[in-house]
TORZA-108591 format. One record per residue (C-alpha): residue in one letter; z negated, y, x. Coordinates in steps of 0.001 Angstrom, whole numbers. Example, Ala and Ser with C-alpha at 12.3 -4.5 7.8 and 13.67 -1.06 7.14 Angstrom:
BEGIN
[site 'a'; [-7800; -4500; 12300]]
[site 's'; [-7140; -1060; 13670]]
//
This chain:
BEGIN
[site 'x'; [-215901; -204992; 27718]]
[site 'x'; [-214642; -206582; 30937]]
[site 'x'; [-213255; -204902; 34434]]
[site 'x'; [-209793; -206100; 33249]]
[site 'x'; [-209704; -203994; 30332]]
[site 'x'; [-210439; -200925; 31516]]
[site 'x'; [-208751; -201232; 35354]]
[site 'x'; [-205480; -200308; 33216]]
[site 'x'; [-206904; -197201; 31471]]
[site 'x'; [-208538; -195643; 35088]]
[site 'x'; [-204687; -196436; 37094]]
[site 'x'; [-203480; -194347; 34320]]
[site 'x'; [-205484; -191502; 34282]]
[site 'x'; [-205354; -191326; 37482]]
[site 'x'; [-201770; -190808; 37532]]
[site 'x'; [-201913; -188488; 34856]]
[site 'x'; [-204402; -186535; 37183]]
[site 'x'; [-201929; -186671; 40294]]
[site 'x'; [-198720; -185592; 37861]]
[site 'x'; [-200508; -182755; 37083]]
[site 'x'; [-201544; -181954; 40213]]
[site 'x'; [-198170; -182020; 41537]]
[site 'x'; [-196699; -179582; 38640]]
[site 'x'; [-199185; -177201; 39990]]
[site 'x'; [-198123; -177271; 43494]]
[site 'x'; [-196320; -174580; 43664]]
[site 'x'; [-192959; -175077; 45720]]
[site 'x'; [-192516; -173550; 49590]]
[site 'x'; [-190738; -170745; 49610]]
[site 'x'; [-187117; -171076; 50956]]
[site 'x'; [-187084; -170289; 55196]]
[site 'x'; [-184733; -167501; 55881]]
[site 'x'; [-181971; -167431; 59217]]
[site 'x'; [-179664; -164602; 60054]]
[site 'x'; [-177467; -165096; 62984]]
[site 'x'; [-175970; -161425; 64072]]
[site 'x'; [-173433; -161467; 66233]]
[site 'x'; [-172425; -158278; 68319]]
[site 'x'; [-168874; -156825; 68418]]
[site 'x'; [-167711; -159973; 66245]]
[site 'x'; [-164446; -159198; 64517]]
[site 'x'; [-163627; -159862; 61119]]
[site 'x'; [-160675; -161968; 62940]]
[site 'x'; [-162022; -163794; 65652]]
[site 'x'; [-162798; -167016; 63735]]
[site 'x'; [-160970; -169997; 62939]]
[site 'x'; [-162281; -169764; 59901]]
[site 'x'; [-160762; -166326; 59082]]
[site 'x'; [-157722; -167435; 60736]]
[site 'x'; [-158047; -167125; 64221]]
[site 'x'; [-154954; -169221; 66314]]
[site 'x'; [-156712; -170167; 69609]]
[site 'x'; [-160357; -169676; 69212]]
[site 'x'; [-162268; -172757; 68348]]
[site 'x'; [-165086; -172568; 66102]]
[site 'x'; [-166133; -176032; 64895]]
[site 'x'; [-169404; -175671; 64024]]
[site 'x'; [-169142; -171706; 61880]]
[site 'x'; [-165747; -173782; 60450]]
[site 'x'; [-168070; -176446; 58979]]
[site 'x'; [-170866; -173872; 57665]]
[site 'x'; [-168064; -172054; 55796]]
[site 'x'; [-167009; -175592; 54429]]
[site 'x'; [-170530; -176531; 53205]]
[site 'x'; [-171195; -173658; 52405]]
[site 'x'; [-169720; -170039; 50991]]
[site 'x'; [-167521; -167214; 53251]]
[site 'x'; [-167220; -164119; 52225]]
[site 'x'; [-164236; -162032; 52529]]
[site 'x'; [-165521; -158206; 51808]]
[site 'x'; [-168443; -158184; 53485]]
[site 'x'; [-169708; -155206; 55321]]
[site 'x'; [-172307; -153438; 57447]]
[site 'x'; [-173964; -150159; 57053]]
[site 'x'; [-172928; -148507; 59832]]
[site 'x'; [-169499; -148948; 62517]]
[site 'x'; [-172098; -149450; 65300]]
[site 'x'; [-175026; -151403; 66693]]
[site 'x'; [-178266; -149692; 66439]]
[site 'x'; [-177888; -147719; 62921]]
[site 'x'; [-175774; -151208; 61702]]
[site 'x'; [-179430; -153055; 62804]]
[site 'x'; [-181573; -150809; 61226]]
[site 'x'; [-179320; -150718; 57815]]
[site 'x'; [-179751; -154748; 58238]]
[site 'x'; [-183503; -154620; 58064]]
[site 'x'; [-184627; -152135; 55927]]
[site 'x'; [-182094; -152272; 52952]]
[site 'x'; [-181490; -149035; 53604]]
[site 'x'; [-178177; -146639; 54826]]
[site 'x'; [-179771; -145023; 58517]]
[site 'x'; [-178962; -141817; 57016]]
[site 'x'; [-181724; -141539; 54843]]
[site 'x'; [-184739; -142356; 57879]]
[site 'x'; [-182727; -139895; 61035]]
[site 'x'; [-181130; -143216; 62779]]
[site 'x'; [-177987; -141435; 62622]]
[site 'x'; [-177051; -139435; 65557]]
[site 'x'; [-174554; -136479; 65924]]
[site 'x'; [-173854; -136778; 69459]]
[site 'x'; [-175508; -140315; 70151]]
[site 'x'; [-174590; -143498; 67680]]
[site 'x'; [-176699; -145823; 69351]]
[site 'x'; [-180078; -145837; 71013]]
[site 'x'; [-180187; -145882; 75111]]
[site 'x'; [-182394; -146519; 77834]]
[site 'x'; [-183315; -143021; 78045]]
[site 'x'; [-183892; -142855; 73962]]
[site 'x'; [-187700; -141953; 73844]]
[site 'x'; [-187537; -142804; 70173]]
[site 'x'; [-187104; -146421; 67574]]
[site 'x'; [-187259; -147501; 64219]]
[site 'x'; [-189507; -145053; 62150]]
[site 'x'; [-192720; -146967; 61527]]
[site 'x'; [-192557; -145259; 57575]]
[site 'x'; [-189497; -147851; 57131]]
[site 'x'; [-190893; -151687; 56026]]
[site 'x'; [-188531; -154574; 57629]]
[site 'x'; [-187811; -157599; 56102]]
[site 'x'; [-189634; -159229; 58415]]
[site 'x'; [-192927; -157128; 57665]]
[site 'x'; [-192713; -157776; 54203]]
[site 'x'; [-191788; -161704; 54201]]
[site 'x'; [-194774; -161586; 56785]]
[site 'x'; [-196893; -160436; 54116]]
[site 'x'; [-196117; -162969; 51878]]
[site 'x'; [-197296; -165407; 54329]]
[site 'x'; [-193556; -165934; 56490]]
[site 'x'; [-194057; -166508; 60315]]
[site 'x'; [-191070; -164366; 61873]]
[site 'x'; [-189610; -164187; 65083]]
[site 'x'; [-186641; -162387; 66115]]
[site 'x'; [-184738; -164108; 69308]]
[site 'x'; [-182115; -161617; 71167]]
[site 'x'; [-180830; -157933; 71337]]
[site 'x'; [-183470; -155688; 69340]]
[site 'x'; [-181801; -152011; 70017]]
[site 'x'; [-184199; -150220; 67173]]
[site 'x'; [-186595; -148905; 70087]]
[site 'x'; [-187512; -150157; 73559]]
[site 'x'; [-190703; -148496; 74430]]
[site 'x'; [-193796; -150561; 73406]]
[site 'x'; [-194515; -148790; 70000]]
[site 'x'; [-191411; -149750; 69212]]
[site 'x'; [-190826; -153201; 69804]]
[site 'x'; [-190698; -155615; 67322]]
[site 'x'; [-193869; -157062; 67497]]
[site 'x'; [-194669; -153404; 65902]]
[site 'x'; [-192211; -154143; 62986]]
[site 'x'; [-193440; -157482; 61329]]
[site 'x'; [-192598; -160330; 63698]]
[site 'x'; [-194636; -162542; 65267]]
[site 'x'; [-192767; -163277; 68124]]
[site 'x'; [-190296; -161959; 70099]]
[site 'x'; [-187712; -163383; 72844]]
[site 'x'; [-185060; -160879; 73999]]
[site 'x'; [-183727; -157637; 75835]]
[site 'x'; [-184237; -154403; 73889]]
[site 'x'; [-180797; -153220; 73699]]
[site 'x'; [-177115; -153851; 74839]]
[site 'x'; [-176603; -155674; 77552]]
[site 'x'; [-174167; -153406; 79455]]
[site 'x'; [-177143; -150615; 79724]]
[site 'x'; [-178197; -152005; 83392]]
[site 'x'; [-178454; -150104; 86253]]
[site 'x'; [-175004; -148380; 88373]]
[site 'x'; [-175126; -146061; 91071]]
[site 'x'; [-174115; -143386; 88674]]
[site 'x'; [-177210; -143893; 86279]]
[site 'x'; [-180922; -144354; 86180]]
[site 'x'; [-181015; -147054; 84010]]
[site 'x'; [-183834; -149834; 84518]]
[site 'x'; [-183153; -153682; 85247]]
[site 'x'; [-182013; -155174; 82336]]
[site 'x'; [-185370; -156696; 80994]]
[site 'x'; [-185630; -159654; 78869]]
[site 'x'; [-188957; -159748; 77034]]
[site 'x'; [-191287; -162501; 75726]]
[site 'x'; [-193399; -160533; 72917]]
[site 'x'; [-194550; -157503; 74679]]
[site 'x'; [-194283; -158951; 78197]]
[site 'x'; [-191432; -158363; 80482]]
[site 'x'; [-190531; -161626; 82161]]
[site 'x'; [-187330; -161387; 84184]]
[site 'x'; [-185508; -158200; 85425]]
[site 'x'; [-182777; -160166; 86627]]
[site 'x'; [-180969; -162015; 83788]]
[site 'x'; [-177997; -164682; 84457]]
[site 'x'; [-175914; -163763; 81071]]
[site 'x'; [-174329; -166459; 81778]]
[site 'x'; [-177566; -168935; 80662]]
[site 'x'; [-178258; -166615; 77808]]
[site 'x'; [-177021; -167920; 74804]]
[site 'x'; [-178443; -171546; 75877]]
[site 'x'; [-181831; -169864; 76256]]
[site 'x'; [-181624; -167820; 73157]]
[site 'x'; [-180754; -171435; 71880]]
[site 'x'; [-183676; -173059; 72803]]
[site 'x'; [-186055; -170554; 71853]]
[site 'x'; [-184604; -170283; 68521]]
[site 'x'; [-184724; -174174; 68079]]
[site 'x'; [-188447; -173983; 69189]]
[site 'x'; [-189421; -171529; 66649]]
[site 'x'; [-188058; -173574; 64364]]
[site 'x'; [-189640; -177023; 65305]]
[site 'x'; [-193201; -174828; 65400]]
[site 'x'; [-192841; -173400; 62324]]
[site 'x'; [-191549; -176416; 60553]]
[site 'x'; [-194898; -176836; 58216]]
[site 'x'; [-194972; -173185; 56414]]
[site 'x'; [-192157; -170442; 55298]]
[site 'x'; [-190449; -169089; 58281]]
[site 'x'; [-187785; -165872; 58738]]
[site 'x'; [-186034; -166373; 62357]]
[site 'x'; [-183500; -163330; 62920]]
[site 'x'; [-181647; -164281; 65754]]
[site 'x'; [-179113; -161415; 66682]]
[site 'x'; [-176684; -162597; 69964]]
[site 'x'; [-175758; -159966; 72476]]
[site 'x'; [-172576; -161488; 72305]]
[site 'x'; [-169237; -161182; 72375]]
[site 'x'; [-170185; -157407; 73644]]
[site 'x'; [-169195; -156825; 76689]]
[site 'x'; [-170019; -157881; 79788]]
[site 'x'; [-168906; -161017; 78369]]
[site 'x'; [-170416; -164379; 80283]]
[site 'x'; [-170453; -167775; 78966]]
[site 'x'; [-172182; -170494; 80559]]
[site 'x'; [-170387; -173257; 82445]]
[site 'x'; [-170346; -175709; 79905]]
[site 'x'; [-167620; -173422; 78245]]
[site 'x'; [-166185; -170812; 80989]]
[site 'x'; [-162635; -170630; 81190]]
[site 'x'; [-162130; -173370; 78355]]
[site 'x'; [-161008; -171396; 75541]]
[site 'x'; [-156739; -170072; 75752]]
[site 'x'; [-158465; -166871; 74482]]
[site 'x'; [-159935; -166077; 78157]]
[site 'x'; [-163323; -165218; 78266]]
[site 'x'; [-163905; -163766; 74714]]
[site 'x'; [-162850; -167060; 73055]]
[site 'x'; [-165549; -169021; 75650]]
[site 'x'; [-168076; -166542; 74561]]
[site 'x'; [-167283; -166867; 71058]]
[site 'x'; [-167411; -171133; 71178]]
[site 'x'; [-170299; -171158; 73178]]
[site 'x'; [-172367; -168275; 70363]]
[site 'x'; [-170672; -171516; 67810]]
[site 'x'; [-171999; -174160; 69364]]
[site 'x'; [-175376; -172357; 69327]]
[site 'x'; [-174711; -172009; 65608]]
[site 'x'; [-174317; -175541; 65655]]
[site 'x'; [-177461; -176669; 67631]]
[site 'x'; [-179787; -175139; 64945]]
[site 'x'; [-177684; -176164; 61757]]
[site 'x'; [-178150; -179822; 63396]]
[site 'x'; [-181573; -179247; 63608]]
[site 'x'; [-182661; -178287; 60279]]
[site 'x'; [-180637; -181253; 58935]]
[site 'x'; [-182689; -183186; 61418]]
[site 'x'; [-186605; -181488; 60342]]
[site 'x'; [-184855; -182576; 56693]]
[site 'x'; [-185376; -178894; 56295]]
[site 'x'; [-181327; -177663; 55425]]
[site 'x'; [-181886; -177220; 51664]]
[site 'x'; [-184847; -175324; 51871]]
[site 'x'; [-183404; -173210; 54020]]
[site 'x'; [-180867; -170164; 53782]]
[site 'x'; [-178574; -169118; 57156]]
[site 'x'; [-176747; -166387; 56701]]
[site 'x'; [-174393; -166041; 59574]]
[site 'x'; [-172473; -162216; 60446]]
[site 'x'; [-171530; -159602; 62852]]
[site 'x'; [-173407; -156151; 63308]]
[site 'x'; [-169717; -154031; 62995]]
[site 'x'; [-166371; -154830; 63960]]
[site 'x'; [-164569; -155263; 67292]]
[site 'x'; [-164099; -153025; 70312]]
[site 'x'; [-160798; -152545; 70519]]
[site 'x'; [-160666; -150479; 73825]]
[site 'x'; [-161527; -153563; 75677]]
[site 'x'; [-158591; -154926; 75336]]
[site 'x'; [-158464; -158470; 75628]]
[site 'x'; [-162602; -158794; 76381]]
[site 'x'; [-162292; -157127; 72968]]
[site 'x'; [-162239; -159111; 69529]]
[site 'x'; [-159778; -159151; 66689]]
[site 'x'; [-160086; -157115; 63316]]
[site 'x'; [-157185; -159716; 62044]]
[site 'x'; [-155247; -158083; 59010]]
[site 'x'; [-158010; -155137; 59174]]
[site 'x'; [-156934; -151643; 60683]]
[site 'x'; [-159155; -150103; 63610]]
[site 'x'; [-162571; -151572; 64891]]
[site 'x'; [-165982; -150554; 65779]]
[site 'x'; [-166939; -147008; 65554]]
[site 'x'; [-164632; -146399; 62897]]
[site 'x'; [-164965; -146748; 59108]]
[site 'x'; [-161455; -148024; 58247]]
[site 'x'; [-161871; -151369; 57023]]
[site 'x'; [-161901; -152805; 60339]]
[site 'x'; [-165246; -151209; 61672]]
[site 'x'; [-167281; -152030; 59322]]
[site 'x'; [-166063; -155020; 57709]]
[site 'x'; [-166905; -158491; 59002]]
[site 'x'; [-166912; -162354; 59044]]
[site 'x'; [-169655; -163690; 56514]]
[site 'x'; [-171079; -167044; 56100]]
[site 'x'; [-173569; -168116; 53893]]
[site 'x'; [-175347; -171884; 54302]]
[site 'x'; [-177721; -173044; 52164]]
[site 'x'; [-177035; -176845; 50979]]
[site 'x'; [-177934; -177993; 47427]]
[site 'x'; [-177842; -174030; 46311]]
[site 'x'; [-174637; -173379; 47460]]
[site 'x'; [-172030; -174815; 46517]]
[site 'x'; [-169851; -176419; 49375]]
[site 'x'; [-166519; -174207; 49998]]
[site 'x'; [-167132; -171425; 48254]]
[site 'x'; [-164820; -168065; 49661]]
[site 'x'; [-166273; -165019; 47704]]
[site 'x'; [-164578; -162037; 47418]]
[site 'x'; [-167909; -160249; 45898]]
[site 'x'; [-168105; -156488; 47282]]
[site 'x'; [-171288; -157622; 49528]]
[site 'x'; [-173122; -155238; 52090]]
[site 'x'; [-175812; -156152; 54805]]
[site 'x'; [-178291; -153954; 52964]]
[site 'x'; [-178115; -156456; 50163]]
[site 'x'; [-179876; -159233; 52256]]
[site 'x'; [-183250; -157153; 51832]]
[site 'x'; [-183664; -157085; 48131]]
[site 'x'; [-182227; -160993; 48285]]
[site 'x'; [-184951; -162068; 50850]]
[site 'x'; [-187965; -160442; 48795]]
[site 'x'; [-186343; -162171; 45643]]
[site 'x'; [-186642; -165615; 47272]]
[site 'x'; [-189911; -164912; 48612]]
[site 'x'; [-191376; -163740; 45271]]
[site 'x'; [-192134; -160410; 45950]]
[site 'x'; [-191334; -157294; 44289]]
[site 'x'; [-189319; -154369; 45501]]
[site 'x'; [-190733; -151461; 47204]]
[site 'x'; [-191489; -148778; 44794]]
[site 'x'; [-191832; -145590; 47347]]
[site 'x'; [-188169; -145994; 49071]]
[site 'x'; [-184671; -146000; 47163]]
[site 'x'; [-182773; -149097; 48477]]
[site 'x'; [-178968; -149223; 49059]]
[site 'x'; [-178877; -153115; 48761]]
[site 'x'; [-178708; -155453; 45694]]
[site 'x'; [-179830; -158492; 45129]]
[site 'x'; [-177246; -160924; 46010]]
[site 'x'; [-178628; -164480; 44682]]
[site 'x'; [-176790; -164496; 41638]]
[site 'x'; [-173471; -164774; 43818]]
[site 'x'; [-174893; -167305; 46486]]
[site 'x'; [-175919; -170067; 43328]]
[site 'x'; [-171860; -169171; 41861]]
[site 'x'; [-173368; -167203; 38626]]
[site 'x'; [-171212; -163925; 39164]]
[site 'x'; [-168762; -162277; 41709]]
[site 'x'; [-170026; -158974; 41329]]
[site 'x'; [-173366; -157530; 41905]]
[site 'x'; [-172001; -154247; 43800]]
[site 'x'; [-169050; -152131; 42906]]
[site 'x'; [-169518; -149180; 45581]]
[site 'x'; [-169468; -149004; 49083]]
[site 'x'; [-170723; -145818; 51286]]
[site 'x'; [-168973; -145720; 55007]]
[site 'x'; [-170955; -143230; 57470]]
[site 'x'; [-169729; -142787; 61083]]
[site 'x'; [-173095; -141037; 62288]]
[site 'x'; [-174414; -138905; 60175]]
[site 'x'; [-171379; -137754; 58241]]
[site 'x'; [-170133; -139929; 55209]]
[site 'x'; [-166293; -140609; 55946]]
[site 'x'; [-165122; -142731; 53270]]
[site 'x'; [-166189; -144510; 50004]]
[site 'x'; [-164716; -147156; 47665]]
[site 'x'; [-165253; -148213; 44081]]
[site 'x'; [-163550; -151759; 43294]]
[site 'x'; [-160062; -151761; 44873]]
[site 'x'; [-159859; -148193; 45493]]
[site 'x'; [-161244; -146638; 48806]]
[site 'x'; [-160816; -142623; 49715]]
[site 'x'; [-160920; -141445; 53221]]
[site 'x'; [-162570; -138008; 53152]]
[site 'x'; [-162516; -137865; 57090]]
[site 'x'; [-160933; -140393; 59685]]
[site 'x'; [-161326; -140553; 63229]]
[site 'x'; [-159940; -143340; 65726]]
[site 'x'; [-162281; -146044; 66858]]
[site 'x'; [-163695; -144656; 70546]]
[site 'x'; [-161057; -141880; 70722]]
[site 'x'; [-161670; -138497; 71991]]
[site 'x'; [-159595; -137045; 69507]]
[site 'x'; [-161556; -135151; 66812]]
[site 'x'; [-162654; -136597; 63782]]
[site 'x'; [-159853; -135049; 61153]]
[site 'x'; [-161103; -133609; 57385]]
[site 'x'; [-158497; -134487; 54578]]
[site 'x'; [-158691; -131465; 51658]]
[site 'x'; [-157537; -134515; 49459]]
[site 'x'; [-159165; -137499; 50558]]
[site 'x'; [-156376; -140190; 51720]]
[site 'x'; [-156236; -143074; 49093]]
[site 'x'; [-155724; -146898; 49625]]
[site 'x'; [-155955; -149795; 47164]]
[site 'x'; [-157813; -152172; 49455]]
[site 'x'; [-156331; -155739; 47297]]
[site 'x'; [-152843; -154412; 48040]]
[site 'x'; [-152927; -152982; 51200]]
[site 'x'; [-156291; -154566; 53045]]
[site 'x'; [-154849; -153137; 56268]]
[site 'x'; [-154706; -149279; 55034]]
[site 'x'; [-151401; -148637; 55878]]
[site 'x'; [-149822; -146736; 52193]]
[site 'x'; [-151759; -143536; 51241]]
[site 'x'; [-151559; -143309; 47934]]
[site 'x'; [-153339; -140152; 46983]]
[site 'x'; [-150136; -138345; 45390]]
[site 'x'; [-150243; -141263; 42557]]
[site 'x'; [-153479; -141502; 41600]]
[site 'x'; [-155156; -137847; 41400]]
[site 'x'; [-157538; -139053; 38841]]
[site 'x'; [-158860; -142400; 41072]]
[site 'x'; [-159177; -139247; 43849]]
[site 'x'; [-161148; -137236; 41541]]
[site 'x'; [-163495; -139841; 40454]]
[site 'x'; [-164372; -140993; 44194]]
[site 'x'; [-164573; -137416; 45243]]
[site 'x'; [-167612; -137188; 42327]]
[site 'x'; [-168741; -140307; 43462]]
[site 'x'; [-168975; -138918; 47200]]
[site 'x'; [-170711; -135218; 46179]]
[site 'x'; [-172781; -137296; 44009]]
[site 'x'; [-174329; -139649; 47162]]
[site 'x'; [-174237; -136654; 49242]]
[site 'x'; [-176077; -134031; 47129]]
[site 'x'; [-178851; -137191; 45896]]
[site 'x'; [-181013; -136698; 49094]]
[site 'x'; [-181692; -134595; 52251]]
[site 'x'; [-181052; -136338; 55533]]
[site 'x'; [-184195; -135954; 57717]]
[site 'x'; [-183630; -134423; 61427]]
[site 'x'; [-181818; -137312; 63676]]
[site 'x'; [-184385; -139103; 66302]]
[site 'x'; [-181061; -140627; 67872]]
[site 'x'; [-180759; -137792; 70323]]
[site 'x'; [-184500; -137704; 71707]]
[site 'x'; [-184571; -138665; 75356]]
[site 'x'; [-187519; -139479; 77414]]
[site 'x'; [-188937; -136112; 79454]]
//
């Protein structure tokens, strides 16, 4: 037989051969971006109905993508809210919930127990590179950094950026960090963001070839509040709207440059705040919107937030949820997407939340737990949430016990204003089991959040 006769036959074996080979490449694992915002309330976007704040680029994620409208943290403050956001887990259960202290300080000689696995230590097991760019707060000194807990790299300060030296304290330079190095003790806020930009933007251009996770939590909008000059004194919200449109045009810059790396729909951002606004500020504070109270408090408006979720050609393009969804869920969703399995030796207090990101369900969750410290305040099943203790956001009034719990149906009254309690004694009873039930299922370990370097 001639060449000509069997030139046919070897072209198509040969792309039988590469067919096959290409159903047995397995595909990439989707990249993973959470944007945390600090002190961001659940009002302070246009979005989520803000009047004078201008948010462009977080408007267009919620467009092509989905916003949730009951979503909340696990804590009403930074450094327990952080540590609820990486581990999957309420702070309660691993002593990062203080009595006196709710967040960690300067001073705080202790961090995030090294017994708790981060998201970022497990996707880095399954062959993620993971970087975390801005505020840490779970643990400044060097065994806690976290280059200790699962990332790779590391660009940021270790905590809030109003702990900086006064004459009334002995509080270090503010240091900004590059991995375990210290380099610069004397930080213009107002070039933050823009550097926390860049770096985030470089991670991603690095990493562009493999499975990344890049957590990038903001310091801002907590106060001090600085914006740089590209957006200072532009917004009619004073400085708290610049701050906010400048942390949205960051949001912007890296949305722009997945689509650009053709890397958008493998790729899920989840974009959210760490609790709700501080109110005391005043105007440097945020907005709660419809919500009643703000950070450090577990009505509605402490601990819930603004939620978007980006992830084109999985999500469906303007999508609004209103799926009972908790930060803790983002855990058990990350390890799904990775492929890996859940951790057998821990309970987790999150759920898998893919089913609602790809539009299959609206419910994955039905109860949420609300601790201010280390004492469970209030819980709600569906609708229904019971206050079993309430205490004003930042007040120096004492926190008040009810003997029967104060009562609110949340899709009537979002902003807590009709206690219903007297109506519905049996929807009282049934959260009250619900509470003793949570309460009595494990015993809190002692609190690290008060340990202060000797």
């Amino acid at each position: 037989m001639n060449a000509s006769f069997w030139r046919p036959l070897l072209c198509l074996g040969l792309l039988l051969q590469c067919s096959v080979l290409v159903a047995q490449t397995p595909k990439r694992p989707p990249n993973i971006i959470v944007i945390f915002a600090d002190d961001l309330g659940y009002g302070d976007l246009g979005c989520y109905g803000h009047p004078t704040i201008q948010t462009p680029y977080l408007d267009r994620m919620a467009k092509e993508g989905m916003r949730f409208t009951q979503f909340y943290v696990g804590a009403d403050v930074c450094t327990p809210s952080r540590a609820a956001l990486l581990t999957g887990r309420l702070p309660i259960r691993y002593g990062m919930a203080g009595e006196e202290r709710g967040v960690l300080f300067p001073d705080s000689s202790k961090g995030l127990p090294h017994t708790e696995a981060t998201m970022a230590s497990a996707l880095k097991a399954a062959g993620y590179r993971t970087g975390i760019v801005g505020k840490w707060h779970l643990g400044h000194l060097p065994e806690y950094l976290p280059t200790t807990h699962g990332f790779d790299f590391y660009f940021g300060i270790p905590y809030s950026n109003d702990m900086r030296p006064n004459p009334h304290n002995h509080v270090p330079p503010l240091p900004l960090y590059r991995n375990e190095e210290v380099i610069d003790l004397d930080i213009d806020q107002r070039q933050l963001t823009k550097r926390y930009t860049k770096e985030a933007i470089r991670f991603i251009e690095e990493n562009q070839e493999r499975p990344f996770f890049l957590y990038y939590p903001n310091n801002f909008p907590h106060v001090p509040l600085y914006a740089s000059s590209d957006f200072e004194g532009k917004s009619k919200r004073g400085i708290y709207g610049d701050v906010v449109s400048e942390l949205d045009w960051s949001v912007g810059r890296i949305l722009e440059k997945l689509k650009a790396l053709d890397l958008a729909e493998n790729t899920l951002v989840i974009f959210t705040s760490d609790n709700g606004p501080w109110l005391s500020q005043k105007e440097k504070g945020g907005s709660a919107g419809l919500l009643f109270e703000g950070k450090a408090s577990t009505y509605e408006g402490g601990m819930r937030v603004p939620a978007i979720a980006w992830w084109p050609g999985t999500i469906k393009p303007n999508q609004i949820s209103t799926a009972l969804v908790a930060s803790m869920d983002l855990y058990p969703t990350f390890l799904t997407m990775a492929g890996l399995n859940m951790p057998q030796d821990k309970t987790l207090d999150g759920d898998n939340i893919l089913p609602i990101l790809r539009n299959e369900t609206d419910e994955v969750r039905e109860i949420m737990f609300y601790y201010h410290r280390n004492k469970l305040h209030a819980v709600r099943k569906g609708p229904w949430k019971a206050h079993f203790t309430t205490k004003p956001s930042y007040s120096r009034e004492k926190a008040q016990d009810h003997e029967i719990p104060l009562l609110y149906n949340l899709e009537e009254d979002p902003s807590e204003q009709y206690n219903v309690n007297e109506e519905f004694p049996a929807i009282v009873a049934s959260l009250t089991e619900i509470y003793q039930k949570h309460v009595n299922s494990f015993t809190p370990p002692p609190s690290i959040m008060e340990e202060r370097i000797k």
